[in-house]
C-alpha positions in Angstrom: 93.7 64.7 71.7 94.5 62.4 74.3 98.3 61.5 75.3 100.3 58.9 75.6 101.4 58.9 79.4 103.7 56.4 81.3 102.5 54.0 83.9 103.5 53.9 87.2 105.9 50.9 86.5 107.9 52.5 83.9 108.3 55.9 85.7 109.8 53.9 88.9 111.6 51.9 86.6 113.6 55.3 85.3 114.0 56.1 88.7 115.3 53.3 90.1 117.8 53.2 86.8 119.1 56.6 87.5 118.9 56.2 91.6 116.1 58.7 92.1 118.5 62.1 90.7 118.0 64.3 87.3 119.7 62.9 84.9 121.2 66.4 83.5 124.6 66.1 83.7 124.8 69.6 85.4 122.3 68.7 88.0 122.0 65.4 89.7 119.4 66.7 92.1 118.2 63.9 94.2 114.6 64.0 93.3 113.3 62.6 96.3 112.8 62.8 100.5 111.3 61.8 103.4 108.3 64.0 104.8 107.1 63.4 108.4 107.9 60.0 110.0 106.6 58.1 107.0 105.9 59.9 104.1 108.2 61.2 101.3 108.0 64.1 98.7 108.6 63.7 94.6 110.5 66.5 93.1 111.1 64.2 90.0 109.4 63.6 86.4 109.2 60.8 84.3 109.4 63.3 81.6 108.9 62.4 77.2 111.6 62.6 74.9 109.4 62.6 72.2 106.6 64.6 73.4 103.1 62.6 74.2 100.8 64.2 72.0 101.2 66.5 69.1 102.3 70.1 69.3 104.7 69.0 71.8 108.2 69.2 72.2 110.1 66.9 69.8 107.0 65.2 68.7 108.2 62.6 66.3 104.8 61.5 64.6 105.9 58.3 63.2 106.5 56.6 66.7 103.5 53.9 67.7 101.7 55.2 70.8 103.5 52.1 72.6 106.6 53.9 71.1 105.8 56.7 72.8 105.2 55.6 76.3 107.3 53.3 76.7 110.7 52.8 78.7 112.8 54.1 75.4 111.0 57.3 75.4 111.7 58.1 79.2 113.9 60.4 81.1 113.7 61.2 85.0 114.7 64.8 85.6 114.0 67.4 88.1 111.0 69.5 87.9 113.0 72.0 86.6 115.3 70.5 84.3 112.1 69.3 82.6 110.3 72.6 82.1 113.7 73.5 80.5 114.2 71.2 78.3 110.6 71.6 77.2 110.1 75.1 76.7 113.5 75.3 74.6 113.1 72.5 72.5 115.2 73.4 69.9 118.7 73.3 72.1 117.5 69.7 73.6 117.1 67.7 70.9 116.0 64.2 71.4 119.3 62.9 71.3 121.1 64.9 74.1 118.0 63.7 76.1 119.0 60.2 75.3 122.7 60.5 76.1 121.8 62.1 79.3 119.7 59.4 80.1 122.6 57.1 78.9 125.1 59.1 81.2 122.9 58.7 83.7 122.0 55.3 83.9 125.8 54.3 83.6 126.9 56.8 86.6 124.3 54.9 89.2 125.8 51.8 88.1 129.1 52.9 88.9 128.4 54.9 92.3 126.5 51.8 93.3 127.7 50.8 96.2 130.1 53.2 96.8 130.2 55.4 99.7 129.7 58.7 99.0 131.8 61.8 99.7 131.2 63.8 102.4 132.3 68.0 103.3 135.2 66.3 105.2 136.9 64.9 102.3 138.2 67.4 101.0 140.1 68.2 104.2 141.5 64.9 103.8 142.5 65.2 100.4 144.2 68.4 101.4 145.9 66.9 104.0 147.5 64.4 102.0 148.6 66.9 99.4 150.5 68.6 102.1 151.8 66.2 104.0 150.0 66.8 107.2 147.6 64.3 109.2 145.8 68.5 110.5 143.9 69.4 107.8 143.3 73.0 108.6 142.2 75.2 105.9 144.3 77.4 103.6 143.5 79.1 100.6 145.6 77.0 98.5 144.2 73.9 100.2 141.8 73.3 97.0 145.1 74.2 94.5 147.5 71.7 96.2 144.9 68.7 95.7 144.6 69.7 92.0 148.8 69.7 92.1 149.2 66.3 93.4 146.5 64.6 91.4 148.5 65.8 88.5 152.0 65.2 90.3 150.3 61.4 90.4 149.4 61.0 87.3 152.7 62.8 85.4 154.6 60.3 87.1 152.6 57.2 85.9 154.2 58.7 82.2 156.2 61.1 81.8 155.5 61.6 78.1 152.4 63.4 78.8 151.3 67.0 80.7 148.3 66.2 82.9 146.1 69.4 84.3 142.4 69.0 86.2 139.6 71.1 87.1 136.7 70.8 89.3 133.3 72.4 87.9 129.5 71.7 88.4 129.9 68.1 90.3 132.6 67.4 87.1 136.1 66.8 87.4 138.3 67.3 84.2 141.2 65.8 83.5 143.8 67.5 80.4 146.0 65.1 78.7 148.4 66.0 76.6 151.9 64.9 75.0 155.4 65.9 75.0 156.3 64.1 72.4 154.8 61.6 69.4 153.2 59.0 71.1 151.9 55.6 69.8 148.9 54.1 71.5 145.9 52.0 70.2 142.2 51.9 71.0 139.9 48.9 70.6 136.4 50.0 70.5 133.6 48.2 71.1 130.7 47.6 68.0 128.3 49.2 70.3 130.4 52.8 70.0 132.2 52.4 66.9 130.2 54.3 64.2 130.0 57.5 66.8 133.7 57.1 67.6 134.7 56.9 63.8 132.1 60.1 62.8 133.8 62.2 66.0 137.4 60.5 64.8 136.4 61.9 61.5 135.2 65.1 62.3 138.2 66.1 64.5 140.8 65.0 61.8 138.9 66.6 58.8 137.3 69.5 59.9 139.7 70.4 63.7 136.6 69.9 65.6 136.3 68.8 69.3 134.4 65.2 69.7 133.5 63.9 73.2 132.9 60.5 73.0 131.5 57.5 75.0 133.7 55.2 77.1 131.9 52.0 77.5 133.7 49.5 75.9 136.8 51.2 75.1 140.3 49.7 75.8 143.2 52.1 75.4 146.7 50.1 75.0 149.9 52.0 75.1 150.9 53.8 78.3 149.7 53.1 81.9 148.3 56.2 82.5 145.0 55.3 80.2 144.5 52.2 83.0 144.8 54.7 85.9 142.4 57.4 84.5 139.9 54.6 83.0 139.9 52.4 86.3 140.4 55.2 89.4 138.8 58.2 87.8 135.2 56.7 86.4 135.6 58.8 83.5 131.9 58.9 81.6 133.2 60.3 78.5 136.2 61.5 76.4 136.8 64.4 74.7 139.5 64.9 71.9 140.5 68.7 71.4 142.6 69.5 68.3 145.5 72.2 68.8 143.9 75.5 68.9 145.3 79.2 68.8 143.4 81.9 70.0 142.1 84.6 67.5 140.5 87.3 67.2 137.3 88.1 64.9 136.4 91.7 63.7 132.6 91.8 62.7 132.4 95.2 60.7 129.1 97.2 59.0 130.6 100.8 58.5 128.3 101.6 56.8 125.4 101.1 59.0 124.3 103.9 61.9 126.1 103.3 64.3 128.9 101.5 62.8 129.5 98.1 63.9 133.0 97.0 65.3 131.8 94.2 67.0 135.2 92.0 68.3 134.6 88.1 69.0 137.5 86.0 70.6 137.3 82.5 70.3 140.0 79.8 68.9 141.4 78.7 65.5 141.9 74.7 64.8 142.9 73.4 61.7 141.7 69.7 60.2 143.2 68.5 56.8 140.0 69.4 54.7 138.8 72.4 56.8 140.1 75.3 59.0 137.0 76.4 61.7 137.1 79.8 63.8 134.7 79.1 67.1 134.1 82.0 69.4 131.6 83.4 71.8 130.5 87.4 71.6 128.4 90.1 73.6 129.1 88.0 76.9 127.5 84.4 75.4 124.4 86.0 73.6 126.8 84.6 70.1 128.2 81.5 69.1 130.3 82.5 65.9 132.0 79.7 63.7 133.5 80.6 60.2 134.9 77.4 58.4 137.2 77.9 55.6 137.7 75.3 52.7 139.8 75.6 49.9 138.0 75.2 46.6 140.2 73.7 42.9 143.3 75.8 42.8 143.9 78.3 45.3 140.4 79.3 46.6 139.3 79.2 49.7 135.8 79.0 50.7 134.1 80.7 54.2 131.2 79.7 55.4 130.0 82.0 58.9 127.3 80.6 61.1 126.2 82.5 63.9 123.6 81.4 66.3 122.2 83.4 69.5 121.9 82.0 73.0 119.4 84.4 75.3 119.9 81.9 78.2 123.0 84.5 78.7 120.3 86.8 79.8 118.7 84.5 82.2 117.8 86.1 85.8 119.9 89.4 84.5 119.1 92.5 85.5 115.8 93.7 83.5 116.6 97.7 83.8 120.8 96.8 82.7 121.1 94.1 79.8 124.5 93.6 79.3 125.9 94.1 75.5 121.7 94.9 74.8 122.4 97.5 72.4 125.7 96.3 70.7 123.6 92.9 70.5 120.9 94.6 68.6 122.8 96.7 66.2 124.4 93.9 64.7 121.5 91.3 64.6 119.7 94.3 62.8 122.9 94.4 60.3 123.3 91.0 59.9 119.6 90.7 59.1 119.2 93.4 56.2 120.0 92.5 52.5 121.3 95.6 51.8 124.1 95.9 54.3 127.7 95.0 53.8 128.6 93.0 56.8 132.6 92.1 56.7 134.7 90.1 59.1 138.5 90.5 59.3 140.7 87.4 61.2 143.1 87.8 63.3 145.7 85.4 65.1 148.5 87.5 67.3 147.5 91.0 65.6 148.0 90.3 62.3 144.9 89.7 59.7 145.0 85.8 58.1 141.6 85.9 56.7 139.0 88.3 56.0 135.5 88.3 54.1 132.0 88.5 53.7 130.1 87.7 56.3 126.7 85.9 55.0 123.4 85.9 56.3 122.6 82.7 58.7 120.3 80.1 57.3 117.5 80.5 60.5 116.1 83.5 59.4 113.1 83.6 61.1 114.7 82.0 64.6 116.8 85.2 64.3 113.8 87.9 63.9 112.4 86.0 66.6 115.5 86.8 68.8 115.8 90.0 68.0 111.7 90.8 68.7 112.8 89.4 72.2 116.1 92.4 72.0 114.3 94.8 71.2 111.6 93.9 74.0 114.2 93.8 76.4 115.2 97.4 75.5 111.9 98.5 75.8 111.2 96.9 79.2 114.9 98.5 80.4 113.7 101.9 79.2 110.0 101.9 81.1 112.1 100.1 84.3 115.0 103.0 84.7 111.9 105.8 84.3 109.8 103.6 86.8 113.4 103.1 88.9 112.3 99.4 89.1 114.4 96.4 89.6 113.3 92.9 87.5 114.9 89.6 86.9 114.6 89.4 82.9 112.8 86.0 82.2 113.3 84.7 78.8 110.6 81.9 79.2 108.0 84.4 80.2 105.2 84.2 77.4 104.8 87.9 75.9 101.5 88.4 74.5 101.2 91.4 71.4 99.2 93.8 73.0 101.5 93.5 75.9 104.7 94.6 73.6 102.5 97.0 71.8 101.7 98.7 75.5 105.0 98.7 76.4 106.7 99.8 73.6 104.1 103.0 73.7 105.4 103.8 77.4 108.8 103.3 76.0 108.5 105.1 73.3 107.2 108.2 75.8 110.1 107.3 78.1 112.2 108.2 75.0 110.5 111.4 73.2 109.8 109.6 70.5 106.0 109.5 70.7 105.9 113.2 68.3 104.9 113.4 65.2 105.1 116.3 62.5 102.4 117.4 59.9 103.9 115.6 56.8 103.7 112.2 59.4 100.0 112.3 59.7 97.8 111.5 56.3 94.3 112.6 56.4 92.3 114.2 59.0 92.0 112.8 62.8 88.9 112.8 64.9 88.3 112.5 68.1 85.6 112.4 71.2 85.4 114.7 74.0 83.4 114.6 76.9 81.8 118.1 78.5 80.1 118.4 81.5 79.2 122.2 81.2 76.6 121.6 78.0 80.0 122.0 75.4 79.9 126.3 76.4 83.8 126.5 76.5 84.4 124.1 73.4 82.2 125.6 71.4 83.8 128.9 72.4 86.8 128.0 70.9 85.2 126.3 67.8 83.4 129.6 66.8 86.9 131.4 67.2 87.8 129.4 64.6 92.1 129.9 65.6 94.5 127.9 65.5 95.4 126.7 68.9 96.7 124.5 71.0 95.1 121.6 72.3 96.1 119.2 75.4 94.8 115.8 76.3 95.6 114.1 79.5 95.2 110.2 80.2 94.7 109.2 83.4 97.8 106.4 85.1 97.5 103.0 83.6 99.6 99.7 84.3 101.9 97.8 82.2 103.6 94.2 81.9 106.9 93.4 81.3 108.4 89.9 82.0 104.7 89.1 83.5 104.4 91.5 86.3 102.6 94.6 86.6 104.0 98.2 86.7 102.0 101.5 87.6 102.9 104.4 85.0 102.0 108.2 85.9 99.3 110.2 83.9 100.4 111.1 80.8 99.5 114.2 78.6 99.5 114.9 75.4 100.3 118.5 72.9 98.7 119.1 69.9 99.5 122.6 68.5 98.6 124.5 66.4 95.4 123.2 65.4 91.1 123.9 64.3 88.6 122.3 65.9 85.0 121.6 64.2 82.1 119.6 65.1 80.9 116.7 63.3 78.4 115.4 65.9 76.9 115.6 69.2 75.5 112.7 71.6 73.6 114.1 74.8 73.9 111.9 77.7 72.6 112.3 81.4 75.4 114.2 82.5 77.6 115.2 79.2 77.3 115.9 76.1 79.8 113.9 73.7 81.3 116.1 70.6 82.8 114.1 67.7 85.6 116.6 66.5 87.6 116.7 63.3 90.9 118.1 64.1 92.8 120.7 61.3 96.3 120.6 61.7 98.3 123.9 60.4 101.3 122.9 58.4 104.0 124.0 61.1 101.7 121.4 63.2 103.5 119.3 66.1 102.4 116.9 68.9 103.9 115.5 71.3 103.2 113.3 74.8 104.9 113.5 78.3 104.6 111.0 81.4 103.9 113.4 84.7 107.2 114.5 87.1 108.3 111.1 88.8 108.4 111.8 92.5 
């Protein structure tokens, strides 16, 4: 089917708009350079919000084709910003894309013209925070410039506490008050249905909006000029009061129990009072949100959602919190278990409950396949004493899990079976070069013994690279051999066998000594 592609035009128009960088926030890769003494290289893409054919990412099928390739549905990003976005769809919805693009556009407009900053700056700025026209380098060099930003701005009004931080190309400025302060904002139409559904939301429900600043006007204390005019703030972001707590996921019942311990923070609206916490090192998001119901009832609702980028370039042979993080995806995830949390704020329990299965079922399995591929691909790496990035985008096909999870499952012991495991009677082929003498030897015993296959080194894939594995060999004991068939060939003869396994019957397979 064919796509609906930008022209040249409109892909230099989103560059020029966004001054040839990615317009992820968290990036802002300049997207282009000069090569030779006149040439230039394009690390850039004039990449689809809605995707340009169907099947794609965020395809929205009621878009026109003209829709769809024009300037609305464009965003310039980095090569790799756009395979990201694309391959994980689901946590770049079309809107983010859009307010990136918006964030974007509006930060070129106000860096143009201005002269950028360069490595020396920050020497300056240091030197000015203490006092000195040498700006050598300290330690705290980077600590007194945060200190006299916010010495700066406390003085402008003393009613409020002012703290910044300096992360990913972002600095972040904290407001709070002392005391009850009055101030107004005048919003312009543009912004004012988003600011009054984030207004609403944080009052409500104590949730954290971040909202735009373009055309907004705060009136009441000077500070709001000085931050709006010197700091080219691109956003705002209002943060309810928030206690840290502590959430208890328990199963006892399941093997091995679950004490699984999530810390996050408690905020409070007037309709709603939300827990929000991140577990197993950022593979969670938890939120319970409690509402009370007619008389004194209060209602919880749990959401938990996974993140796998937390495993991102991680070690493949050491997952962190792999097996915690499968234990309880596995509880969560069966009908049958009771799955409790218990809420705690300073050690002492304010809430406790069911917790209830998550509405994306199937998103969920999906995860967990991935977990229990990672295991798998940890197990085979430790035997193999291989080292692997783990690659969450890699496509895993299903005879490449089902190889690895036999290797694994050899790895563990766990490739054995007993008598009552097996139903009816096996068969199998064997080759003999010497006419069958020494087979039928041991058919025409008719005994119970034991019989041992070996399989020759093979090579499996995990993440998308290749890995040798050492001949294997299997047991079979105790067990009758008898002859269904024969097939001479130039230099065999091939015996179809039925195998008879006694009752007290066992196999087992083993990989070779590693040397």
């Amino acid at each position: 089917m064919a796509r609906d592609d930008f022209t040249k035009p409109i892909k230099n128009q989103a560059y020029q708009r966004v001054a040839g960088q990615c317009s992820q926030p968290d990036c802002r890769a300049t997207t282009s350079a000069p090569v030779g003494e006149v040439g230039f290289s394009n690390v850039g893409v004039g990449a689809h919000i809605h995707a340009a054919s169907p099947g794609g990412p965020r395809y929205l099928a009621t878009m026109t084709a003209e829709e769809r390739r024009g300037f609305g549905n464009i965003i310039w990003l980095c090569q790799t910003c756009s395979t990201i976005i694309d391959r994980d769809p689901d946590s770049y919805s079309a809107e983010t894309l859009k307010a990136w693009k918006s964030l974007a556009e509006a930060r070129a407009l106000m860096e143009q013209g201005k002269r950028l900053p360069d490595q020396k700056d920050i020497y300056r700025m240091a030197a000015m925070a203490m006092g000195t026209r040498t700006p050598g380098f300290y330690p705290e060099a980077i600590g007194n410039v945060h200190k006299a930003l916010v010495d700066q701005l406390e003085a402008v009004d003393p009613r409020f506490t002012v703290s910044t931080t300096y992360s990913g190309g972002n600095t972040t400025i904290t407001v709070g008050a002392k005391e009850t302060v009055s101030f107004s904002i005048k919003i312009g139409q543009e912004s004012a249905d988003l600011w009054r559904r984030g207004l609403q939301a944080s009052i409500d429900e104590g949730r954290e909006a971040t909202l735009p600043l373009d055309g907004v006007v705060f009136e009441g204390s000077k500070l709001f000029d000085v931050l709006h005019k010197d700091a080219d703030l691109a956003s705002i972001t209002i943060m309810p009061m928030a206690r840290p707590a502590l959430l208890k996921i328990l199963a006892p019942q399941i093997e091995p129990a679950i004490f699984e311990t999530i810390s996050g923070q408690l905020t409070a609206g007037r309709k709603q009072i939300r827990f929000a916490g991140v577990g197993c090192g950022g593979l969670l998001d938890v939120e319970l949100a409690f509402t009370p119901t007619n008389g004194n009832d209060v209602q919880s609702v749990s959401t938990l959602t996974t993140n796998l980028k937390a495993w991102q370039g991680k070690e493949a042979a050491n997952p962190p919190y792999l097996d915690v993080f499968i234990n309880l995806l596995e509880a969560i995830l069966d009908p049958f278990a009771s799955v409790s949390f218990v809420l705690e704020v300073d050690g002492n329990q304010v809430a406790a409950g069911k917790f209830h299965i998550p509405k994306h079922i199937e998103a969920m399995n999906e995860t967990l396949a991935f977990a229990h591929y990672a295991r798998r691909a940890r197990n085979v790496l430790r035997f193999l004493r291989k080292s692997a990035p783990i690659d969450i985008f890699e496509s895993i096909s299903t005879d490449d899990h089902r190889a690895l999870a036999r290797v694994s499952d050899i790895v563990e012991g766990k490739l054995s079976y007993q008598r009552s495991q097996i139903t009816g009677s096996p068969t199998m082929t064997v080759a003999c070069a010497d006419g069958g003498k020494s087979l039928m030897e041991v058919v025409r015993n008719g005994e119970f013994s034991v019989l041992q296959q070996k399989e020759p080194a093979s090579m499996v894939t995990i993440y998308g690279k290749q890995y040798e594995v050492p001949p294997s060999t299997s047991y079979y004991s105790p067990v009758k051999l008898h002859i269904l068939s024969k097939k001479k060939k130039k230099e065999s003869i091939d015996f179809r066998l039925r195998i008879e396994m006694a009752d007290n019957f066992t196999s087992q397979t083993y990989f070779e000594e590693q040397q």
